[in-house]
Each structure stands twice: as C-alpha cells, then as structure tokens.
N, C-alpha and C positions, 0 to 999 in steps of 0.2 A: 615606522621605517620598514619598507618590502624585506623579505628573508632573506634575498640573495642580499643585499647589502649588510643587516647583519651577520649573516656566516661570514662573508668576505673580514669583516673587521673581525670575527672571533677568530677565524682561520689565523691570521695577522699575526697575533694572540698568541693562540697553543703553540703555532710554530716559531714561535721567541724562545718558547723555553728547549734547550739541548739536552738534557736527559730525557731519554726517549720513555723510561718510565713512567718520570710525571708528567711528560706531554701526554702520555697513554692514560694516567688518574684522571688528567684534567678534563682530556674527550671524553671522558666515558661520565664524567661530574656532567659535563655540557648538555650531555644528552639525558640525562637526569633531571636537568632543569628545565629542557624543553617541553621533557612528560609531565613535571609538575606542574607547568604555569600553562599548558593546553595547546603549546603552539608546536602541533602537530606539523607542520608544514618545515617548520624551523627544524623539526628531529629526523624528518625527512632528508632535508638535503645534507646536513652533518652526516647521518649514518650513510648514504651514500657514499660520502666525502671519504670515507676509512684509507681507501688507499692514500689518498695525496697525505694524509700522516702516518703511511708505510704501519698501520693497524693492522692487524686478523682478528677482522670484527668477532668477539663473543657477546652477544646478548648479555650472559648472564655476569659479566661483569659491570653491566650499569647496576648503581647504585639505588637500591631502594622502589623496584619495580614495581613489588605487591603493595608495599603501601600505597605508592601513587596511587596507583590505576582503585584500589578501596578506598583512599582520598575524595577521586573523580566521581567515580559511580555514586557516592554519598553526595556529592553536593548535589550530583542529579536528583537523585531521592530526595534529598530536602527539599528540592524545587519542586517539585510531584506533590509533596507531605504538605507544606507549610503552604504553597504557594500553588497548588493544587494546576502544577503547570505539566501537564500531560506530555507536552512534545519533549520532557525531558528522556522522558522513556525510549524513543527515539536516539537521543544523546547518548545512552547507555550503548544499544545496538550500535553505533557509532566508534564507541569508546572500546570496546569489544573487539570488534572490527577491526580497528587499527592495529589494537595491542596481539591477536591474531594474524595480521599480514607481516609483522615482523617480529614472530615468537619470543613475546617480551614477558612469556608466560610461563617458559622453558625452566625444569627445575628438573632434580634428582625425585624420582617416583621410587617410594618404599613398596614393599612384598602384601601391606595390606591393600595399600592405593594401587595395586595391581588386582586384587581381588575385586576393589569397587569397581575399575575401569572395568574387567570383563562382564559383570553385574548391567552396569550402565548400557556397553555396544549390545547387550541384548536387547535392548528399548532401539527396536525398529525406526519409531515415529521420532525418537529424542535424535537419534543420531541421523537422522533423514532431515530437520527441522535446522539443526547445529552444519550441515553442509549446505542447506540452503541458504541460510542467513550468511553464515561468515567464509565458505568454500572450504578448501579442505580442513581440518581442525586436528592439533595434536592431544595425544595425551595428556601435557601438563594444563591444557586450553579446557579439555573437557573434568578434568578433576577440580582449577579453578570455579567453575561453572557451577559445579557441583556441592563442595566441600568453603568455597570461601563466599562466593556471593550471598546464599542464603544464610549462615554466621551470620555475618555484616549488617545484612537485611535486620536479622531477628535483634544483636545487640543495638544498633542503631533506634528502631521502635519501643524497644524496651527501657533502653536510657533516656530515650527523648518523647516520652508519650505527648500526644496530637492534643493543642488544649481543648477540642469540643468533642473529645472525644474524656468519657470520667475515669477511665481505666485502660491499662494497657489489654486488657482482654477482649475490651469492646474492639481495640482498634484491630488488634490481630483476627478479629473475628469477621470485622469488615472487610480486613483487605485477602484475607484466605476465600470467603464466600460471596462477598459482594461487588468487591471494585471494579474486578474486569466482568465484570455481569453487564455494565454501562458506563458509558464514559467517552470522552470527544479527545481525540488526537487530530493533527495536519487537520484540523476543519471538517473533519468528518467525524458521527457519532455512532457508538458501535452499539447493539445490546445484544445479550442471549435471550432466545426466544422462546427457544424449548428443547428439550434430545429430539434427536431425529427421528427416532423412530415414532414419538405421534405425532411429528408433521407428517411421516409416511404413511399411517393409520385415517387421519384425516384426509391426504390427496385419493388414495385409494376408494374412500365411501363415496368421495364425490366424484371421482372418476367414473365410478361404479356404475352413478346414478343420473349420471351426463350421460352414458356412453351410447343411446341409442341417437342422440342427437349428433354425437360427432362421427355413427355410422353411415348417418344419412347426409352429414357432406362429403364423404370420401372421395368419390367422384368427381367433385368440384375442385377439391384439390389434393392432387393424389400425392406429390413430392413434397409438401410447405408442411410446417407446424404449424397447422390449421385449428390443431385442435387444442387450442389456446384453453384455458378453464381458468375459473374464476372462482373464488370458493373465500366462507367466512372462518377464521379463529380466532376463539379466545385464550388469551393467553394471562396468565398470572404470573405477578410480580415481585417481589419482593422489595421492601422499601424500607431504609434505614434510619433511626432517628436517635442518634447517641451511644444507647447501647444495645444488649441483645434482645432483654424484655420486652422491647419498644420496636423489636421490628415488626413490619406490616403487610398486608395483598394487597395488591394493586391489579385490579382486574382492566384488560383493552383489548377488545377487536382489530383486529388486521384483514384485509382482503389482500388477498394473495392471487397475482398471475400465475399460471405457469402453464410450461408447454409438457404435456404426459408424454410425449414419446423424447424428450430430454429425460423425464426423471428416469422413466423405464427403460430406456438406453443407458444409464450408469446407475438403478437403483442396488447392483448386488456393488456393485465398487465404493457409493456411494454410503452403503449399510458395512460395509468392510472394513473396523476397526484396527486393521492392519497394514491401512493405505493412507501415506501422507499425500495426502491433495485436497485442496477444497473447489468444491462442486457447486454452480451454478442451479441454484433451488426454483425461487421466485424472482416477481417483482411487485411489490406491495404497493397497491393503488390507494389505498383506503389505512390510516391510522399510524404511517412511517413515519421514521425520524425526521426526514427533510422538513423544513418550511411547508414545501406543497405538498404533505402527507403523504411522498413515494420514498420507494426504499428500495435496495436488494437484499437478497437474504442466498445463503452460501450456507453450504455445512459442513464440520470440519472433522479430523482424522479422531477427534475426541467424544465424536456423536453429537452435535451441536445443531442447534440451528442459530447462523448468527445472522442481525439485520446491520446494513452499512446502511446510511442516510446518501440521498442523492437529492437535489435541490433545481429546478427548472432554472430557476437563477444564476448558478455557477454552471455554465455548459464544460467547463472542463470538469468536472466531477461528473457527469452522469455521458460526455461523449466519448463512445470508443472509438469513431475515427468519422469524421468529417465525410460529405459525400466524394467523392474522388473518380475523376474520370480521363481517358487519355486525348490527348489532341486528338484524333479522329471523332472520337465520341461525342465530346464538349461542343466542336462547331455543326455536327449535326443537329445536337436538341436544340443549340444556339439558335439555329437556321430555322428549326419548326419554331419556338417560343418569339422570334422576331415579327415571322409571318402572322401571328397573333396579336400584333401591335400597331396594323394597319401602314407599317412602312412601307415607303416603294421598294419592287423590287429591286427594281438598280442600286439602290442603295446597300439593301441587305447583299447583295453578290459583290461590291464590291468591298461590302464592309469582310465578310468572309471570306476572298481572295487576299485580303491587307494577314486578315488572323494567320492564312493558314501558310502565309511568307515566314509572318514574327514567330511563330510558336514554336517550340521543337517538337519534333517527332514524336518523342516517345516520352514528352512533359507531361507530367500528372496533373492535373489541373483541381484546385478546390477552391474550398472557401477562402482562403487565406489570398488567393493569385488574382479577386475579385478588382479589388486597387487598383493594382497591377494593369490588368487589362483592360478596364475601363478609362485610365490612362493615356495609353497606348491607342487606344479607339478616338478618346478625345483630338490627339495630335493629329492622327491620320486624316481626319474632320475638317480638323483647322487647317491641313495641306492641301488635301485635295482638290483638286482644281473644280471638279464638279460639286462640289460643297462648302467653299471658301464664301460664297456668296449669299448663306443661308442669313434671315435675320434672327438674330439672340433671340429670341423667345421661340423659335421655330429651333435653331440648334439646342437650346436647353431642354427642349421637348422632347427631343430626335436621344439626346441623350441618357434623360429619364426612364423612358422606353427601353432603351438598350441595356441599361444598370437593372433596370426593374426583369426584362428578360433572363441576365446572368444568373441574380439572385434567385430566381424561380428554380435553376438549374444547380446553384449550388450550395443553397441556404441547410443549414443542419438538420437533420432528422429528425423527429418529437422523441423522447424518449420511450415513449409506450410503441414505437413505430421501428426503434435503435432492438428494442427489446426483442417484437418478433422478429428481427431479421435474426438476429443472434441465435434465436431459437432453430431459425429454420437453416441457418449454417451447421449448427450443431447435427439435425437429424442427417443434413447430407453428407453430413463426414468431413465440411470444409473448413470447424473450426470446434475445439474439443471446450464440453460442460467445463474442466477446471481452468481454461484459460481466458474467462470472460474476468475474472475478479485482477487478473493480472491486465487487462487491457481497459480497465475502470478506474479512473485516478481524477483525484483532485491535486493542481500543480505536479510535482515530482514525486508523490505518492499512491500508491494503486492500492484497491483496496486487498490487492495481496500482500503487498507490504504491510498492512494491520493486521489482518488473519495471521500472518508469519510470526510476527512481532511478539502478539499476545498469546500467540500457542507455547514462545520460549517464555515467556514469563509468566504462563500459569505452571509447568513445571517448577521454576524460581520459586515462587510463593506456595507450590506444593511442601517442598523441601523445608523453608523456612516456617511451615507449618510444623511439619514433622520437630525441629526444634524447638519449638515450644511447646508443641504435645509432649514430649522428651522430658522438657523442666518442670512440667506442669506434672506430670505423674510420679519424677522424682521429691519432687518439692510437696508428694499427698494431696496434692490439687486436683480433682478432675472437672470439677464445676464447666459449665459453658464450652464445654471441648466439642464440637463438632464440625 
C-alpha cells in the first residue's frame, strides 16, 4: 500500500484518540516504528504531518532512536559479513543520511564529549569528508560517528566471528588492513595501488627520461596535453588466506597513462595531506581492473593511489559525457558527412532545410536525439512530394546513409580518446584534475561517490581498531596487533 494511503488511515487513527497526550505517545511510537521497519518515506510524511496533530515536533522524544538506527547499520554489516554484499555499505551512508537530515541523533553532549568533539573538528579532512557526505553535520551526528558506530562495529565482530575466518583476530586484522585495500561496490572494483608519493617517484624518472621527446613536439602542439606518457609499475599486493600467518605478495604490472602537465599542475595540492580532494592520476591501459584491463587511478587526501575499474562494455561507467553539439553545429557536419555518401544534392538541401525548421535553436543535439531524428527524417521522405516516389530499396538505402552519417557525428568517444580530452581540458583551465572522478560513474554512482564513501569508513574501521587494540592490551594480549 503507497504511504500516502497508509498515513491517511494512521492519521484516522491518532486523531481518534482526545487526550492530546497520548495522541502525542502515540505519533511519536508511529514514528518509531517507521525507523524500525525502514520505511523511511512513511517517517517522512508523519513527521511533516506534526502540525495537523497541533505537535511541537521534538526529535528526542521518539522512542528508541539509537538503538534503531545500531539495529539498521547491523543488519547492513551482516549483509557485507556473511553475505559479503558490498552495496550494503552504501545502505549505511544512506541510513546516516537520513537519520542526519532530520536530527534523529540529537542528544544531551557531556563536558568530556565536548573535549572529544574539539579533538575531532581538528581533523581537517574528517570534518571536510562528514560535510561532504551528509551536508551540514551536528555535534551529537559527529560523536555518534565516532563513539558508537565503531563499539557496534567492534562488539558485533567479536560476538559473531566470520566462519572462515579461525579467530576473531584474523578477522579484525583483515578488515583493519585488508578489506578496503580491494573490493567491488555499484559494479565497480576499487584497489589501493600504492602511497603516492612512489607513484610520484616513478612518473618523475620517466618523465625525466621522455622529456627530450616531448620537447621536440612542443611546436606541434603548443595548447593540448600532448604530452601523454606512458610508463610500467609494479606493484605488490597483499593477499589473504584465513589468518595472518597465511598472508601473501602478489606481484602485477600496470601501465599507466598519464598527462605530466595535469600531474605537475596539481602535484604540490596533490602531495598536500591537508587537502580533501581526490585528483585525477592516470588511466591504465595495461593490467586494470576492467574486463578490458583499463582503469583510473585517483589519489586521495590519505596519500593513496586508488584504481576504479572501467569496462568498454558498460559505456556509462567509463563515459563522462556523450559528444554534444548545438543545432548550428550538428547540421553543418550533417551536411559535410552526407556529401560523403554520394547523395544528390537536392536532396541533402532539402533534407537540411526540413532539420533546420524542426530543431530548436539552441537544442543540444547527441547520442541519445539519434532515434529521434532519424524519425523525423524518415516522415519528411515519406511526405515529400519529391521523394514519395522513391522505390523501397532506393528509400532504405537513402536512409541507411543518413543513420550511418548521424552516427559518424554523434557515436561516443573511445575511452583512451574521452581520456585525452579530459587531460587537455584540465591543462586549459576548462575543467579541474578533482572533478573527473565526480563526472565518472557507473548508473547513479560516480567514482567520487566510492572515494568519499571509503575515506568515511577507513576512519570507521580506524577507530574500531583502536578498540580492539584497547582490549587486547588490557586483556595482556599483544600478539598480531598491527
């Protein structure tokens, strides 16, 4: 049943009962149950609803807020744990989110939880990362964050150890140093590759060692990121099998694109461990996570180098925007790509008198409007008094031609093709290094949305470290602590 029809019967409901008291227990029970059972949308329009039950909403009189919302985040986590389903993590930043946009987090903050909050707002990149994910954030939001997610985290693992995993130690020791090292969320696969600073070490020898080569094209192209480079690393892995004993190298070459007057236009920002943004590195031709062994690689406020998988097959993961052109533009390459196809004139000028009636002015024209206009072309064909007369294998011809023209002009970029333009937007100042990972997505996910994601939860799993280092040194334990 939609939610507006349930509210409507619950409304029904609460407003039966005349003590305005327990009609006030009972909305504030309602909305309790809406948190519990997930149906966000349903707590949505209730807590809007506050007036029509003459309410002065308090948050902090629903019932049983913190346990919900550590209920919720736990089921996530099991799903992640047992069922090794990644997009739950996802569901968390979600769950966060919500319980965020309408301060469901809101509580009485003690003299000591004042001393951690000022402790915390010193962490530049934490509180940079906590505005960008959820917008603005309160104190009782960022001490949750802090003080009860990783608890949670740590008793949860503890009481429930992983069955292939032999001991709770192995597993805290995998998800503290291994998990987010690799791993596949939204269809995309992420690894860490190395600190940045020797993938900086390594572009620099080759740059070094290129560099008389890309002196002597300068001329040729003075404005473009020309000077593309191309270079090998190896990279070591670490690889897990149970417990810590058993972990292993894994050695793999990568070839690495990349444009030196991107890196060297943001390398001091770039190298600036004081700067939440992630930067546009490479693009790996050679040994990436994709299917067809390409990747990008981004580095983050943490010193990272991190690789996202891009796949020739899924063109919305690897395309940042379709070719796109304005009616003016479109009917002129139109009009050259026709004359290529051995049509009469007459026809092409009338066919391009029909376009330049239908179009609008200042319609963007792409891949997408191909249908569309082919369409469109078709009908006018089939009206036209001077082409009504064509025979079918002559109009299907006539229209093949014309499809095959369009596509010439508006078929998607190659990736390796997407890549240099991007580069050479960057050096002109038209399009900034950390804004390529935000305009990179597979479906409704960019690969900024991962980098974001997994920078708040390797803080998470920091913290939830630190409590088990905690019990483990109380407890005269230090074995495997690293």
């Amino acid at each position: 049943m939609p939610s507006n029809q349930l509210f409507e019967q619950l409304k029904s409901k609460i407003l039966r009962i005349e003590n305005q008291k327990l009609l006030e227990k009972r909305y504030y029970e309602e909305l309790s149950i809406c948190l519990k059972s997930g149906q966000f949308e349903g707590f949505r329009i209730l807590f809007n609803a506050s007036v029509e039950f003459n309410i002065f909403m308090d948050v902090k009189k629903i019932p049983n807020r913190f346990n919900i919302i550590s209920e919720l985040l736990l089921i996530c986590t099991d799903k992640i744990s047992t069922g090794y389903q990644t997009s739950a993590l996802g569901e968390i930043i979600d769950i966060l989110r919500f319980f965020n946009e309408y301060s469901l987090l809101e509580k009485e903050i003690t003299e000591f939880e004042r001393q951690e909050l000022r402790h915390l707002k010193e962490d530049r990149l934490f509180m940079a990362n906590l505005n960008d994910l959820f917008g603005k954030v309160s104190n009782s939001f960022i001490l949750y964050v802090y003080e009860i997610m990783p608890r949670d985290l740590y008793n949860y693992f503890v009481k429930s150890p992983i069955s292939y995993f032999p001991d709770h130690n192995g597993l805290i020791h995998f998800i503290k140093n291994i998990f987010f090292d690799q791993y596949t969320i939204y269809g995309l696969n992420i690894r860490y590759l190395s600190p940045i600073d020797n993938f900086v070490n390594i572009f620099e020898k080759n740059f070094l060692f290129n560099n008389y080569q890309f002196e002597k094209q300068k001329d040729q192209f003075p404005t473009k990121a020309k000077d593309l480079l191309e270079f090998d690393v190896l990279y070591k892995y670490r690889t897990y099998y149970y417990d810590i004993e058993e972990e292993h190298e894994h050695r793999e070459i990568k070839k690495h694109l990349v444009s030196p007057r991107n890196i060297s236009k943001n390398l001091e920002k770039i190298l600036d461990k004081d700067n939440y943004n992630f930067y546009s590195l490479s693009m790996v031709l050679l040994g990436g996570l994709g299917p067809q062994g390409l990747g990008f690689t981004y580095s983050t406020p943490k010193g990272e180098v991190i690789e996202i998988c891009s796949d020739n097959r899924q063109n919305k993961a690897i395309i940042i925007k379709f070719k796109e052109f304005l009616k003016k533009q479109f009917i002129k390459k139109l009009q050259t790509e026709l004359l290529k196809f051995s049509i009469k004139k007459n026809t092409i000028n009338r066919l391009i008198d029909f376009l330049v009636e239908s179009l609008s002015k200042e319609e963007l024209i792409n891949y997408h409007k191909k249908e569309v206009i082919l369409k469109n072309v078709k009908n006018f064909l089939v009206n036209d008094i001077d082409h009504r007369y064509f025979f079918k294998n002559e109009f299907n011809e006539l229209i093949d031609k014309i499809s095959d023209a369009i596509s010439a002009i508006l078929r998607p970029i190659k990736m390796i093709d997407q890549y240099k333009v991007r580069m050479n937007l960057i050096v002109e100042g038209k399009l900034k290094s950390e804004d390529i990972a935000k305009l990179t997505s597979l479906k409704e996910k960019s690969h900024y949305d991962v980098l974001r994601e997994r920078f708040f939860f390797q803080y998470i799993v920091n913290w939830f470290y630190e409590i088990y280092k905690n019990k483990e040194i109380k407890n005269g334990n230090k074995k495997n602590m690293k």
